[in-house]
LUMZA-380731 format. One record per residue (C-alpha): residue number from 0; residue in one letter; x, y, z. Coordinates in nm, 3 decimals. Example, Ala and Ser with C-alpha at 12.3 -4.5 7.8 and 13.67 -1.06 7.14 Angstrom:
% residues 2
PT  gunu  dodo       px       py       pz
PT     0     a    1.230   -0.450    0.780
PT     1     s    1.367   -0.106    0.714
END
This chain:
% residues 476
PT  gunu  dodo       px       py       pz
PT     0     x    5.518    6.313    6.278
PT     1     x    5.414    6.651    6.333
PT     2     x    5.573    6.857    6.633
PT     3     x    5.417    6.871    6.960
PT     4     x    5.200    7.185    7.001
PT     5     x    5.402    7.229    7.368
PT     6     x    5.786    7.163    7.218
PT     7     x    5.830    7.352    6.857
PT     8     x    6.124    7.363    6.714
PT     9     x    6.263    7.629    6.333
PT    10     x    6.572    7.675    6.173
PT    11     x    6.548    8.052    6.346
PT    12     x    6.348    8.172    6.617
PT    13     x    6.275    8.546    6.612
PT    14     x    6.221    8.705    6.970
PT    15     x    6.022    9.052    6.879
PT    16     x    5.830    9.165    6.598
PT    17     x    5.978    9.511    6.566
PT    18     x    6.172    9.641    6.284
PT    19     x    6.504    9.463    6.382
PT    20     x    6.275    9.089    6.461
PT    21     x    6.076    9.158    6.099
PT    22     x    6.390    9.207    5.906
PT    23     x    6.558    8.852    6.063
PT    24     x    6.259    8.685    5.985
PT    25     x    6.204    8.822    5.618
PT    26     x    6.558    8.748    5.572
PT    27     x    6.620    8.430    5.691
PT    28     x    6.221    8.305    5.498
PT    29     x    6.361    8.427    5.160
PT    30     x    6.687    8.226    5.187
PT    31     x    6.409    7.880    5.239
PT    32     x    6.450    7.869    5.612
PT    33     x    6.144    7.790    5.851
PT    34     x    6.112    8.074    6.091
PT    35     x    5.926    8.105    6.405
PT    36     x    5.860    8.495    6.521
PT    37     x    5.750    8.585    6.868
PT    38     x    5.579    8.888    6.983
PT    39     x    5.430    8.965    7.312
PT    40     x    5.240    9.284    7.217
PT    41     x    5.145    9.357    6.841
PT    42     x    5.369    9.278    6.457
PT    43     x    5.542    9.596    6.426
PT    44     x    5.669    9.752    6.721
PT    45     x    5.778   10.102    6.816
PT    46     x    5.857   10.265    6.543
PT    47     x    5.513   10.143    6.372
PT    48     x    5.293   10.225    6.629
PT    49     x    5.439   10.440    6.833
PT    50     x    5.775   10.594    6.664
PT    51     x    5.801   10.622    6.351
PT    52     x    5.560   10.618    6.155
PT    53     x    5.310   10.836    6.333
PT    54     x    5.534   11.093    6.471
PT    55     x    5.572   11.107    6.079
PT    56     x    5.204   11.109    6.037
PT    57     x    5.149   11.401    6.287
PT    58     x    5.496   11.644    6.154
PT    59     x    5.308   11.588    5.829
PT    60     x    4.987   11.703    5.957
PT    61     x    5.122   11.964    6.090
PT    62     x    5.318   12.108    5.816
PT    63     x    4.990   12.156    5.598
PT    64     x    4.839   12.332    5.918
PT    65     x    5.136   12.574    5.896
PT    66     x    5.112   12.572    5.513
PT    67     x    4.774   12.695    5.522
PT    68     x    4.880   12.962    5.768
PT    69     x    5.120   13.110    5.581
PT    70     x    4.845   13.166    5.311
PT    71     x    4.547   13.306    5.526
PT    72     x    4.425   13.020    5.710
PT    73     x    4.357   13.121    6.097
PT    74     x    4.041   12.863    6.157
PT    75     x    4.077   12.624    6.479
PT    76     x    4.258   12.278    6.409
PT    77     x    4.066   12.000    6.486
PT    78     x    4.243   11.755    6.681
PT    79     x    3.992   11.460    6.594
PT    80     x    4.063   11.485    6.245
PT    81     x    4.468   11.515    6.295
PT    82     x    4.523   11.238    6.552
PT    83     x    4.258   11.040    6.291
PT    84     x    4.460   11.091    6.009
PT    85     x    4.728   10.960    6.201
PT    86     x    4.597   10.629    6.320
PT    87     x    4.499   10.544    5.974
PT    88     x    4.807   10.628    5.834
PT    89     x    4.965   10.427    6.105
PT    90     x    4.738   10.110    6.009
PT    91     x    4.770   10.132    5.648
PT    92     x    5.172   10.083    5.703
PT    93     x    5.068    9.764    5.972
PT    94     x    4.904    9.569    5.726
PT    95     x    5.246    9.494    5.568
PT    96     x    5.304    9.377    5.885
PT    97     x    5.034    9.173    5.986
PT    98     x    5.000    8.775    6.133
PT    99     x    4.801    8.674    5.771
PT   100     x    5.109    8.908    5.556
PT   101     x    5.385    8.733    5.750
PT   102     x    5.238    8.378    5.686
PT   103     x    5.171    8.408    5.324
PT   104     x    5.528    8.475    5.316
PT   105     x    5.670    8.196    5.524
PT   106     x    5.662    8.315    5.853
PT   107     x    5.485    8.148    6.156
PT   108     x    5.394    8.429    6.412
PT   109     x    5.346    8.290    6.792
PT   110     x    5.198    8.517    6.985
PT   111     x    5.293    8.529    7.377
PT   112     x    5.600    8.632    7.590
PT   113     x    5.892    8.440    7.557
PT   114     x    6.175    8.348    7.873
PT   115     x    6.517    8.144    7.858
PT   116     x    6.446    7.848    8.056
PT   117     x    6.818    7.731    8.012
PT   118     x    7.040    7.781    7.702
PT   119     x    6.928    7.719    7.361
PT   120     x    6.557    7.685    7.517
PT   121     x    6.279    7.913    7.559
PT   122     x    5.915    7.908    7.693
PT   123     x    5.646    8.080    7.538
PT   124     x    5.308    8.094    7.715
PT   125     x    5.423    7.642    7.759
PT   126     x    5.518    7.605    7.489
PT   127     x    5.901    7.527    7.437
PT   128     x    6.078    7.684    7.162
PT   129     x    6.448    7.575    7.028
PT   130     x    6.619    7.687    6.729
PT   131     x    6.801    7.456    6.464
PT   132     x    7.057    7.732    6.367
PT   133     x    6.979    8.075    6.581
PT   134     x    6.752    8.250    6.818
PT   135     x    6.800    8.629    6.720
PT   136     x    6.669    8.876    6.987
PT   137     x    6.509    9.222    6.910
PT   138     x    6.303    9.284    7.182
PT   139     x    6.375    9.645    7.139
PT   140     x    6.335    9.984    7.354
PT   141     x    6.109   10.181    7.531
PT   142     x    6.100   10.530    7.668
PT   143     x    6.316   10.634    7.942
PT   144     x    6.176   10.765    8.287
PT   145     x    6.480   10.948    8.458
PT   146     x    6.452   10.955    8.808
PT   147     x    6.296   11.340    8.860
PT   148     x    6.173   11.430    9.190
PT   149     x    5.754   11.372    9.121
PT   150     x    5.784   11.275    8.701
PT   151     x    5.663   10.939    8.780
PT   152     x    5.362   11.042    8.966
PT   153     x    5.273   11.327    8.719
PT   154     x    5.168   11.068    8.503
PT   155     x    5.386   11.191    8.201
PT   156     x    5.343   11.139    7.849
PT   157     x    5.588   10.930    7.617
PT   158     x    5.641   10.847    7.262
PT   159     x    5.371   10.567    7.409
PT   160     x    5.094   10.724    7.501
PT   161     x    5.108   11.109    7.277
PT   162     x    4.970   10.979    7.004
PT   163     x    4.625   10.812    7.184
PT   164     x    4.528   11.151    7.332
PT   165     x    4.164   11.237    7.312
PT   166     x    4.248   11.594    7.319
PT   167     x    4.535   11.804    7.225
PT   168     x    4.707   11.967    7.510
PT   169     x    4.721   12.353    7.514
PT   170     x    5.062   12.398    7.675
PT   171     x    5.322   12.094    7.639
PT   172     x    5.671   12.060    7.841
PT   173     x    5.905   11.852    7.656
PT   174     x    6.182   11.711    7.894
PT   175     x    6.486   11.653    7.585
PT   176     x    6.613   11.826    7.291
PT   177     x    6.639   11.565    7.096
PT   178     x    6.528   11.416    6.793
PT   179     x    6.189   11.297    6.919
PT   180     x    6.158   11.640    7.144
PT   181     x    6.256   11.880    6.835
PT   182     x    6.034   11.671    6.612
PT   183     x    5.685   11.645    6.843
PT   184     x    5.803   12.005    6.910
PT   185     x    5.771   12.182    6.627
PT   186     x    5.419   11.990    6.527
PT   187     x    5.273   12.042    6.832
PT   188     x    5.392   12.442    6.813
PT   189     x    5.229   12.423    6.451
PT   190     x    4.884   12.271    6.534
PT   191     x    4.862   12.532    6.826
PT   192     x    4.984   12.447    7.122
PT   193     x    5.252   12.641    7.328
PT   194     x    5.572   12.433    7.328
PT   195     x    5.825   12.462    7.605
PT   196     x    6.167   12.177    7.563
PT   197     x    6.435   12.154    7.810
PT   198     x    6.767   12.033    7.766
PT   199     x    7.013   12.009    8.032
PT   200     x    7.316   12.042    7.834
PT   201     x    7.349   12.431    7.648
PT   202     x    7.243   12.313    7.325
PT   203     x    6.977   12.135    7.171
PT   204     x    7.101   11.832    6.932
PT   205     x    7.348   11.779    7.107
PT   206     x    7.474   11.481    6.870
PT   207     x    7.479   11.716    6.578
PT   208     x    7.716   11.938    6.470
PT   209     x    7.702   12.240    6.680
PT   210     x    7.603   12.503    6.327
PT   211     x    7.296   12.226    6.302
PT   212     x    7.173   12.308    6.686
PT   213     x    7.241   12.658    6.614
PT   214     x    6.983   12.637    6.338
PT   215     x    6.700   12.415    6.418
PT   216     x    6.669   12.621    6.752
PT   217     x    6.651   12.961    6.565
PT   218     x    6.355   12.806    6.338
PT   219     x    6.173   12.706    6.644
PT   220     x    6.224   12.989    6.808
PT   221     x    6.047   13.163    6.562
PT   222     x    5.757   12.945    6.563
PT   223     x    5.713   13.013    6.929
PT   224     x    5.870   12.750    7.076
PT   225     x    6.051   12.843    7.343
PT   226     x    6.359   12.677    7.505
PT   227     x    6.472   12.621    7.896
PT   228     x    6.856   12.527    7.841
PT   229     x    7.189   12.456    8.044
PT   230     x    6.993   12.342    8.323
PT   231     x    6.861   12.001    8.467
PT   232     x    6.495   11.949    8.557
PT   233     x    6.502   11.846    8.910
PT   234     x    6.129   11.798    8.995
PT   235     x    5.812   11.758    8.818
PT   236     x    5.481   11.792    9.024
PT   237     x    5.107   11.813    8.904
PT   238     x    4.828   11.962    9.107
PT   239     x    4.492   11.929    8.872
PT   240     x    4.519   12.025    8.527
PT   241     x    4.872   12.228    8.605
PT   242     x    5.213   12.077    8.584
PT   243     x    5.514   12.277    8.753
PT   244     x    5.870   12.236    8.670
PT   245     x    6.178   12.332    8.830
PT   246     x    6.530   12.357    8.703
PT   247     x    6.867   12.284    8.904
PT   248     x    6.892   12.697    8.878
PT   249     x    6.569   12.772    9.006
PT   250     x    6.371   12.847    8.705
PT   251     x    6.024   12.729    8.697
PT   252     x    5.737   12.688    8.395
PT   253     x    5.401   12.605    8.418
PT   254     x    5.227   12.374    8.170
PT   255     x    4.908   12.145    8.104
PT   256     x    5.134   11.822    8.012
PT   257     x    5.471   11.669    8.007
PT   258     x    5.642   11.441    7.744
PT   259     x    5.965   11.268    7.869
PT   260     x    6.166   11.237    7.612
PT   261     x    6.514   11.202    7.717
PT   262     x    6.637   10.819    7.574
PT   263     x    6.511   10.512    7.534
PT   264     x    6.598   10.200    7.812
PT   265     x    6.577    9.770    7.678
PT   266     x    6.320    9.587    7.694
PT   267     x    6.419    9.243    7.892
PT   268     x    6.143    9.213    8.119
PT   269     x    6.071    8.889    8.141
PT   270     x    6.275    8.757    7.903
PT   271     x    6.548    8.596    8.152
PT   272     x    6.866    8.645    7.921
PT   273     x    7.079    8.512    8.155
PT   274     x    6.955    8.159    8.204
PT   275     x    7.029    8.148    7.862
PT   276     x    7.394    8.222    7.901
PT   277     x    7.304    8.565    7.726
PT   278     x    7.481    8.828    7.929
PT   279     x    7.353    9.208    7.973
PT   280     x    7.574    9.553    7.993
PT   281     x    7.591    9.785    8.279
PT   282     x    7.350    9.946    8.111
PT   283     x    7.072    9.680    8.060
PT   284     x    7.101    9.615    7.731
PT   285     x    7.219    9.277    7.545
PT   286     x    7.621    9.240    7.513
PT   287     x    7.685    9.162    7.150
PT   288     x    8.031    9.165    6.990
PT   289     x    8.025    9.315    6.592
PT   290     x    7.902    9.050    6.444
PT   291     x    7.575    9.120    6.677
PT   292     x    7.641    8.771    6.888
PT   293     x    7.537    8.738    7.180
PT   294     x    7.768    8.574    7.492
PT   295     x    7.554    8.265    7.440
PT   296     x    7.614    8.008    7.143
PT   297     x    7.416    8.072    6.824
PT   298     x    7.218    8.354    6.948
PT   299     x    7.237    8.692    6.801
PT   300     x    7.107    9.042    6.892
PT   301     x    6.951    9.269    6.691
PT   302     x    6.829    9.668    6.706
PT   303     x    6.772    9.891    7.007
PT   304     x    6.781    9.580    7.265
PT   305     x    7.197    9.611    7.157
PT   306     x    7.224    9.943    7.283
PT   307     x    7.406   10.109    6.971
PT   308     x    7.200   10.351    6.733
PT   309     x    6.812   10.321    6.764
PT   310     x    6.735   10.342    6.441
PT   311     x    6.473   10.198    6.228
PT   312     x    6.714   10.142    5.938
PT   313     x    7.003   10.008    6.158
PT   314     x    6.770    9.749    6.339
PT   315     x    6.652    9.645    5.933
PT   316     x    7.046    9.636    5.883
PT   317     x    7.098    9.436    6.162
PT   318     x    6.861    9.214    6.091
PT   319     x    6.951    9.096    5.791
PT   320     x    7.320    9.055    5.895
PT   321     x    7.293    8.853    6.214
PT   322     x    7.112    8.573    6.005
PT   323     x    7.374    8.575    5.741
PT   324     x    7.613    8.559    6.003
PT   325     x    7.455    8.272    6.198
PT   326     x    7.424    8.086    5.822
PT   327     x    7.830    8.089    5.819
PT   328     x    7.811    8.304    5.465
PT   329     x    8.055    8.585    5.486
PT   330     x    8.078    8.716    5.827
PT   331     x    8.041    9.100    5.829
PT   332     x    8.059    9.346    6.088
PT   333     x    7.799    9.623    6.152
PT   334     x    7.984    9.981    6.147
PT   335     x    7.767   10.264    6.283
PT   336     x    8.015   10.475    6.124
PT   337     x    7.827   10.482    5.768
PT   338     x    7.494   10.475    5.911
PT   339     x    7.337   10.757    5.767
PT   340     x    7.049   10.915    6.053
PT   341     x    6.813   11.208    5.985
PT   342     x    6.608   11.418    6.270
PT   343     x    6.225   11.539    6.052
PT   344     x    6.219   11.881    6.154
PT   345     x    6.155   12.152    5.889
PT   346     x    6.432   12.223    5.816
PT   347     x    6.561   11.840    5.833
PT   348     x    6.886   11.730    5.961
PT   349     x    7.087   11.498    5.774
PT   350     x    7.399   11.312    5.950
PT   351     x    7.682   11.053    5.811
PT   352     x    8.001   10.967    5.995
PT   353     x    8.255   11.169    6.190
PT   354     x    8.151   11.508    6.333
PT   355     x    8.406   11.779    6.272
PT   356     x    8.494   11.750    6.643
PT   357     x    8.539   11.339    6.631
PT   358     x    8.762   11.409    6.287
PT   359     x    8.990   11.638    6.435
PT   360     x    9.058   11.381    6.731
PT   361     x    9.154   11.116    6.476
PT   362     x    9.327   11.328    6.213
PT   363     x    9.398   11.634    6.374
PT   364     x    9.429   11.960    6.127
PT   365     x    9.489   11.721    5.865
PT   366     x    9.115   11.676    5.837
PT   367     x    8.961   12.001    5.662
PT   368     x    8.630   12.089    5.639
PT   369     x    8.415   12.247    5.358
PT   370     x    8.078   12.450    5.452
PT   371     x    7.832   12.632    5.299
PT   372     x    7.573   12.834    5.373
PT   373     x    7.192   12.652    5.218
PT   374     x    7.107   13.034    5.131
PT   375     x    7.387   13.066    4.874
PT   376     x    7.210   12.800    4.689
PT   377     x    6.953   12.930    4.381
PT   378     x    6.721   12.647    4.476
PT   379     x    6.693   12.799    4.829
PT   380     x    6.657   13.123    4.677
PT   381     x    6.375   13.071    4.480
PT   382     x    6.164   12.870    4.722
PT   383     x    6.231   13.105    4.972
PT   384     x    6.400   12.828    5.231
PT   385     x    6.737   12.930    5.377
PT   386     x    6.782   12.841    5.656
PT   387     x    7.071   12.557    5.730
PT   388     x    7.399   12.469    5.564
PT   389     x    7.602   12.190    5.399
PT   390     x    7.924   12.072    5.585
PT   391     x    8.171   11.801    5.432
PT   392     x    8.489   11.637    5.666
PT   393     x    8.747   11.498    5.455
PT   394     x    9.038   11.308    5.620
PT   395     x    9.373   11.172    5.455
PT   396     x    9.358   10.952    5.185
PT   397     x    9.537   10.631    5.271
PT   398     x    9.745   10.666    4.954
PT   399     x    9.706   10.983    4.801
PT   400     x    9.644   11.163    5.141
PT   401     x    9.530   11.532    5.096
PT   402     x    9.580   11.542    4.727
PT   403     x    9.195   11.491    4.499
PT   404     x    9.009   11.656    4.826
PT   405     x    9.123   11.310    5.061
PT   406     x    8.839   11.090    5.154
PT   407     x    8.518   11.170    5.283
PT   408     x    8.452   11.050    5.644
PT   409     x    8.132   11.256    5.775
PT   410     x    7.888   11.518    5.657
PT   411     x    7.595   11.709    5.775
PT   412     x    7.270   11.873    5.574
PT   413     x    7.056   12.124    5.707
PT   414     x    6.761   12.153    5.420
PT   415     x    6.376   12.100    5.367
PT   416     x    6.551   11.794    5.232
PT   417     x    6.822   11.729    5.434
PT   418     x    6.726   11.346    5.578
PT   419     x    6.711   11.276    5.216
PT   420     x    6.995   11.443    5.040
PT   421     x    7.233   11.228    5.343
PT   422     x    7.229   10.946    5.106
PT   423     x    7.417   11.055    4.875
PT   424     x    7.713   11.137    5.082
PT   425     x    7.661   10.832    5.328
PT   426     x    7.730   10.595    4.986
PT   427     x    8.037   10.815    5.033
PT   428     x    8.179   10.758    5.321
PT   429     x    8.100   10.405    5.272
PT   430     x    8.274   10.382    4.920
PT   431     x    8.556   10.596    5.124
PT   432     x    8.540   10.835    4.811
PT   433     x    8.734   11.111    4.769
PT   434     x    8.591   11.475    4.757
PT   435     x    8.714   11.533    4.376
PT   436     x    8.454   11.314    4.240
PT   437     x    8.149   11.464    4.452
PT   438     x    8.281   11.806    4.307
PT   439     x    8.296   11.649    3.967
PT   440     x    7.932   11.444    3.948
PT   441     x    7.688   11.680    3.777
PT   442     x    7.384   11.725    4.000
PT   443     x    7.047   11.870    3.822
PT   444     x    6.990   12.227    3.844
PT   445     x    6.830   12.388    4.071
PT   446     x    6.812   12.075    4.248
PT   447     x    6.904   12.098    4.685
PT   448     x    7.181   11.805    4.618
PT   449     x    7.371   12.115    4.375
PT   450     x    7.449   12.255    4.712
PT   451     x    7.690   11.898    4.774
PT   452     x    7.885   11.942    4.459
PT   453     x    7.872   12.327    4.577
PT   454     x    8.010   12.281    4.893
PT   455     x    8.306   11.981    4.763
PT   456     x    8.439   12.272    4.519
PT   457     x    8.556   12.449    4.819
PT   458     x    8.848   12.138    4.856
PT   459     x    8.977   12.261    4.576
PT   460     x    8.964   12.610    4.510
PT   461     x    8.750   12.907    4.643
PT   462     x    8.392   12.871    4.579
PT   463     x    8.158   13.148    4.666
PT   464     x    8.354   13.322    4.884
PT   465     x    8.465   13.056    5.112
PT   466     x    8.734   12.794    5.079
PT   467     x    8.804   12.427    5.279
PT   468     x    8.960   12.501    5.591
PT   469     x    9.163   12.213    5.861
PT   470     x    8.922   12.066    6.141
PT   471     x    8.931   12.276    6.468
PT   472     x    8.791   12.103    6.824
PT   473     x    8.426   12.170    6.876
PT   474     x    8.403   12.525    7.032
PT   475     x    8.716   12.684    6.908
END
């Protein structure tokens, strides 16, 4: 007998459609299991329609605009045809994504917002949901409001609503020097409007390595971007077409817009976790051990809703491993410390594992550190692209210890290529591989990954000038 339209039942139910819901569901289809996905809004979530993928779009857009700059070019840029260019970008990558896609491959999409109504249960515009073997959450994140004297009511932009303006804005206050700030930053400086970010710490990219802040704020700079640092914004406050802002020192800047972009909060609204014995952090977010379970039996958490990395790739990654987990195959944990993340400014920043700061607090001056300059490189030379640097953090071998270069446990890229080059060095730190063999694989020539084999010859002799030295603290 066929189940009642107003109690269905899967072998997984999916809560969210996002990148972290999509990869449960794909995963859990292609080992034969039925799979019900549920998504309140539309298949794909933030980093689809509103992160990823056309911030991508628009940095792209905007590099040709600066590209034909550099050669002549000083016409007016028609916003129309840029913010176009992004939306069908941004729909070309949906339909992979899409209620017709995800049947054809298994996949039963129900659309509607879904609450706990006790444990093991949930509702879904009436209809009851249960799970044979898992309900996997990954509900996922949305921008964070901080609590600024008059942001709310200035009506401020997010990673929401930039990319469905109308117009583009001729001044733009970004409130975070982060990823998404440097990012929508630089593009918007490119397509012509005057860019102001403020950070409230003294550095932009803050998570980075400090030579990688250093950089990417010199590049802008010379854009035109300019920078309000070391200083909190304590009040935002439009009057017509003008928004003011004011610092904790007293500085104040005048602009046509604001995008807050200073984190990302969960999204639980209406979901009820804990009447289904799913219990929430401090913070708001869903409490999952490493395995991503929840406090509640046989339901996981996946991606941003868990509060760790918001990444694209990590909620894919997570995915796929809470549903192996919840199928009793080999339990694995999730460690953010190989997670390779890249921020897509020009140049890119490419991160893996400990920072030199975090590896001198675990190994002391027995971690050492190799760095070189991207300029010393012929490829940079010849394209005429020299700004950043590669860095390398080796720590003790757990055998050999310092002897073949010890292992590598974190690395940074600065390049035009940096987010891509990572890879290499996150399989790495994975593999726990020691330095000698990066300095002995043969990279093409003039290729941008020569500067990693480069930069690993310094563990072992001096290379250009410059030699491995032991971690310091960050500052010293």
């Amino acid at each position: 007998m066929p189940a009642s339209r107003t109690n269905r039942t899967a072998d997984f139910v999916v809560v969210g459609g996002g990148a972290a819901g999509l990869a449960s569901a794909w995963t859990a289809a292609r080992k034969g299991h039925s799979v019900l996905l549920i998504e309140r809004h539309r298949l794909g979530g933030d980093c689809t329609w509103t992160g990823c993928v056309p911030s991508k779009a628009l940095i792209d857009q905007a590099r040709k605009v600066k590209a034909a700059r550099d050669i002549g070019f000083d016409g007016e840029v028609n916003w129309e045809q840029i913010i176009g260019t992004v939306h069908r970008r941004r729909e070309f990558v949906s339909q992979d994504e899409s209620v017709e896609t995800l049947n054809s491959q298994g996949i039963e999409v129900l659309l509607g917002e879904a609450a706990f109504t006790s444990p093991g249960h949930l509702s879904v515009e009436g209809t009851t949901v249960s799970a044979k073997k898992a309900i996997v959450l990954g509900t996922g994140s949305t921008a964070l409001l901080p609590p600024i004297d008059g942001l709310a009511e200035a009506n401020p932009l997010t990673n929401d609503t930039i990319f469905e303006q109308t117009s583009q804005p001729r001044s733009l206050a970004i409130l975070g020097g982060g990823p998404i700030g440097l990012e929508l930053g630089q593009a918007f400086q490119r397509l012509g409007t005057q860019v102001t970010i403020f950070e409230g710490v003294d550095r932009v990219a803050s998570k980075e390595e400090p030579e990688a802040s250093a950089v990417i704020q010199e590049v802008l700079e010379r854009e035109g971007v300019e920078f309000v640092l070391g200083s909190f914004v304590t009040g935002v406050h439009r009057a017509g077409d003008t928004v003011t802002i004011t610092t904790e020192d007293g500085r104040t800047v005048q602009t046509e817009e604001v995008l807050a972009a200073v984190g990302r909060r969960p999204v639980t609204s209406g979901l009820e976790p804990e009447k289904g014995g799913v219990q929430i952090t401090d913070r708001g977010f869903i409490k999952v051990d490493e395995k991503l379970r929840t406090t509640a039996d046989d339901v996981y958490a996946v991606g941003d809703i868990t509060g760790g990395l918001q990444f694209t790739h990590v909620g894919y990654d997570h995915g796929a491993l809470a549903v192996n987990n919840a199928l009793g195959l080999i339990q694995m944990s999730f460690d953010p410390r190989v997670i390779p993340w890249a921020t897509f400014t020009e140049p890119e920043i490419g991160r893996v594992g400990l920072s030199e700061a975090q590896a001198y607090d675990e190994y002391g001056d027995a971690a050492r550190v190799a760095f070189m300059p991207i300029a010393e490189t012929d490829r940079a030379k010849t394209s005429d692209e020299t700004d950043g640097f590669v860095k390398l953090i080796a720590g003790p071998h757990t055998l050999v210890r310092g002897l073949a270069g010890g292992n590598l446990v974190g690395a940074t890229v600065v390049s035009p290529t940096g987010g891509d080059l990572i890879h290499e060095l996150a399989l790495a730190v994975k593999q726990k591989t020691i330095t000698g063999r990066l300095a002995q694989m043969v990279h093409a020539y003039p290729s941008w990954s020569l500067a990693i084999r480069e930069t690993a010859a310094q563990f072992f002799f001096e290379y250009k000038g410059a030699e491995a030295r032991p971690a310091r603290p960050e500052g010293l």
